[in-house]
N, CA, C and O of each residue as an XYZ file, in Angstrom:
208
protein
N       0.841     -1.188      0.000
C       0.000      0.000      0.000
C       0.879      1.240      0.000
O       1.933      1.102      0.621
N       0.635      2.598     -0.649
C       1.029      3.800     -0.695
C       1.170      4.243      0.711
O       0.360      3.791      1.520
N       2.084      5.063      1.113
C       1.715      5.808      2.501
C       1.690      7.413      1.511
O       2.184      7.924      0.506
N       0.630      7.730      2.768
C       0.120      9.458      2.214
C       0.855     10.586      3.159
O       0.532     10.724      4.339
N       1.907     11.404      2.510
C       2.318     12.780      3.399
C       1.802     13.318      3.954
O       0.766     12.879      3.454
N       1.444     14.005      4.672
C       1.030     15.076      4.970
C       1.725     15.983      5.535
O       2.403     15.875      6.556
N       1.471     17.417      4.492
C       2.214     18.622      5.462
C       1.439     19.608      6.575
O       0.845     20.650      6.302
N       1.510     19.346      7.151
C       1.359     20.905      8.379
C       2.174     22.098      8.642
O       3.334     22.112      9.056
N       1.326     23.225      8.313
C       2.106     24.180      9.185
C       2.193     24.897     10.166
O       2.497     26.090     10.142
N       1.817     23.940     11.575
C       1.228     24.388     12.634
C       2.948     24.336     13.113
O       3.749     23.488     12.721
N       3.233     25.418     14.004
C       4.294     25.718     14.494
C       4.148     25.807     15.774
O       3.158     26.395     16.207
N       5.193     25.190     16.744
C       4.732     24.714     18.036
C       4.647     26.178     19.151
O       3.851     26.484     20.039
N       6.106     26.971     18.490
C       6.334     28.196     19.435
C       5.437     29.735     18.787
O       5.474     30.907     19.161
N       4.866     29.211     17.953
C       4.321     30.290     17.492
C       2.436     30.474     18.121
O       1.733     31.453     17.871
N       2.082     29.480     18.787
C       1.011     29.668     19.366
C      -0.629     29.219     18.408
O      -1.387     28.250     18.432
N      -0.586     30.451     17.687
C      -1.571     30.252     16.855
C      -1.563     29.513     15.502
O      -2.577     29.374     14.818
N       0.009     28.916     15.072
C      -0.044     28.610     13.737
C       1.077     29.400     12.691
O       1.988     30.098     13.136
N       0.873     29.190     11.377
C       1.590     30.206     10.262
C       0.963     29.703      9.216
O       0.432     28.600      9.091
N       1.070     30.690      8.380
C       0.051     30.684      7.361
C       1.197     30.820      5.778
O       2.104     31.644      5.660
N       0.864     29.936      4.902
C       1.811     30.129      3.812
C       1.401     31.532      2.808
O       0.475     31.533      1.997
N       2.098     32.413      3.013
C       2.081     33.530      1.760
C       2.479     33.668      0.420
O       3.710     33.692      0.427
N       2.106     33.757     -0.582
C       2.559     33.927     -1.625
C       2.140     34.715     -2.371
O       0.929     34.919     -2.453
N       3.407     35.630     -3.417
C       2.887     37.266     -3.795
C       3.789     37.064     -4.906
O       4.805     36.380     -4.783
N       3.345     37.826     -6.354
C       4.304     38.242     -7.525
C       5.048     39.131     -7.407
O       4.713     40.243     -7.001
N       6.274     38.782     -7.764
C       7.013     39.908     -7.791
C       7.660     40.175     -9.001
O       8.164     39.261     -9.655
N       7.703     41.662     -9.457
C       8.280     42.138    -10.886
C       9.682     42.078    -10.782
O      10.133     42.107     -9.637
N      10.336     42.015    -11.560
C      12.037     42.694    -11.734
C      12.142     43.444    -12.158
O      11.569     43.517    -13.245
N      12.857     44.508    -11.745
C      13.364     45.577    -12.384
C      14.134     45.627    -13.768
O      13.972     46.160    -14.866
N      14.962     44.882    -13.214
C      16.030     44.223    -14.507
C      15.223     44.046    -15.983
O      15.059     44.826    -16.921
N      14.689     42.300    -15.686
C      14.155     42.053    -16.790
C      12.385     42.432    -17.150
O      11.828     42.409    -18.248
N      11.932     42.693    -16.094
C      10.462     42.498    -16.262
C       9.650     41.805    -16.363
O       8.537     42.064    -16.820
N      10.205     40.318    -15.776
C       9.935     39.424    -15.755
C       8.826     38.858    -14.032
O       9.287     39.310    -12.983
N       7.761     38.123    -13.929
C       7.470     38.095    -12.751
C       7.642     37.027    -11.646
O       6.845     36.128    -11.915
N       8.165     36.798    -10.789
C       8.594     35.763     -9.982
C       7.717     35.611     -8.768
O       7.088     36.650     -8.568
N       7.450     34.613     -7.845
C       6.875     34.228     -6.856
C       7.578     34.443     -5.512
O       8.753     34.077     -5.507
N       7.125     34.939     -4.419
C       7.953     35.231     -3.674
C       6.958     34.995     -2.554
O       5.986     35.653     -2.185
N       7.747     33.314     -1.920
C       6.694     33.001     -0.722
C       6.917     32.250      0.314
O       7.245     31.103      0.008
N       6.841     32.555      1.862
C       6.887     32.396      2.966
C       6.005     32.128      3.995
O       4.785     32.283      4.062
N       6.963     31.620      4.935
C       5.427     31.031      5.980
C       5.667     31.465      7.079
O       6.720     31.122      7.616
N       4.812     32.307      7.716
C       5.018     33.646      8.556
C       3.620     33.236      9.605
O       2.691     32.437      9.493
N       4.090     34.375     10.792
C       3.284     33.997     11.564
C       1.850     35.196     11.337
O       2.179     36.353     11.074
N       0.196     34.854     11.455
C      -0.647     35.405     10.853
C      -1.216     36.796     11.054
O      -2.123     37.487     10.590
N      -0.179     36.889     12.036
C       0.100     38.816     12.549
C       0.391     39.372     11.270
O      -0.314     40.248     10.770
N       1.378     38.910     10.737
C       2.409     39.547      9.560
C       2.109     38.862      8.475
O       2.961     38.071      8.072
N       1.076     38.966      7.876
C       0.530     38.963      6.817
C       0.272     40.009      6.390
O       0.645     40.038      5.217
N      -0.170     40.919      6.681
C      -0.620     42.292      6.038
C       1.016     43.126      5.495
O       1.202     43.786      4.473
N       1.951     42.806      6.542
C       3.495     43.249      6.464
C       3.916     42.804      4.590
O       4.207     43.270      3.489
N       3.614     41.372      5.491
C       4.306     40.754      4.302
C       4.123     41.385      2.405
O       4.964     41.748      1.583
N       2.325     41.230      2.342
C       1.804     41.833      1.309
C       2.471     43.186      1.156
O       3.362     43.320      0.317
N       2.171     43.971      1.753
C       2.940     45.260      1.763
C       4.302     45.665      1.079
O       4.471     46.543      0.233
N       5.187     44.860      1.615
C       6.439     44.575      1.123
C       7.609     45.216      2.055
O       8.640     45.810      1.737
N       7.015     44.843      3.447
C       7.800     45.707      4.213
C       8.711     44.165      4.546
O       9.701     44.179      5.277
C-alpha cells in the first residue's frame, strides 16, 4: 500500500499557527514576474503583502 504525506504548518512556538504567503514579484532588470513566498506567523501577513 502507498503511505500518504502530509504537510502541516502548525508551528509549536508560534502559538496560533503560520500561514503560507505567496505574492508576484516584478524585476526591475528584466520584467519578468517571480513568486515570492513564505510562511510567517498570521500577525504579519498584512506586512508581508505590503512589502515591508
Amino acid at each position: 500500500m502507498a503511505k500518504k504525506a502530509v504537510a502541516t504548518l502548525k508551528d509549536k512556538t508560534a502559538g496560533k499557527g503560520s500561514v503560507k504567503c505567496i505574492r508576484m514579484v516584478r524585476s526591475e532588470r528584466s520584467g519578468a514576474y517571480s513568486f515570492q513566498e513564505d510562511i510567517i506567523h498570521p500577525d504579519k501577513e498584512k506586512d508581508f503583502f505590503a512589502g515591508k
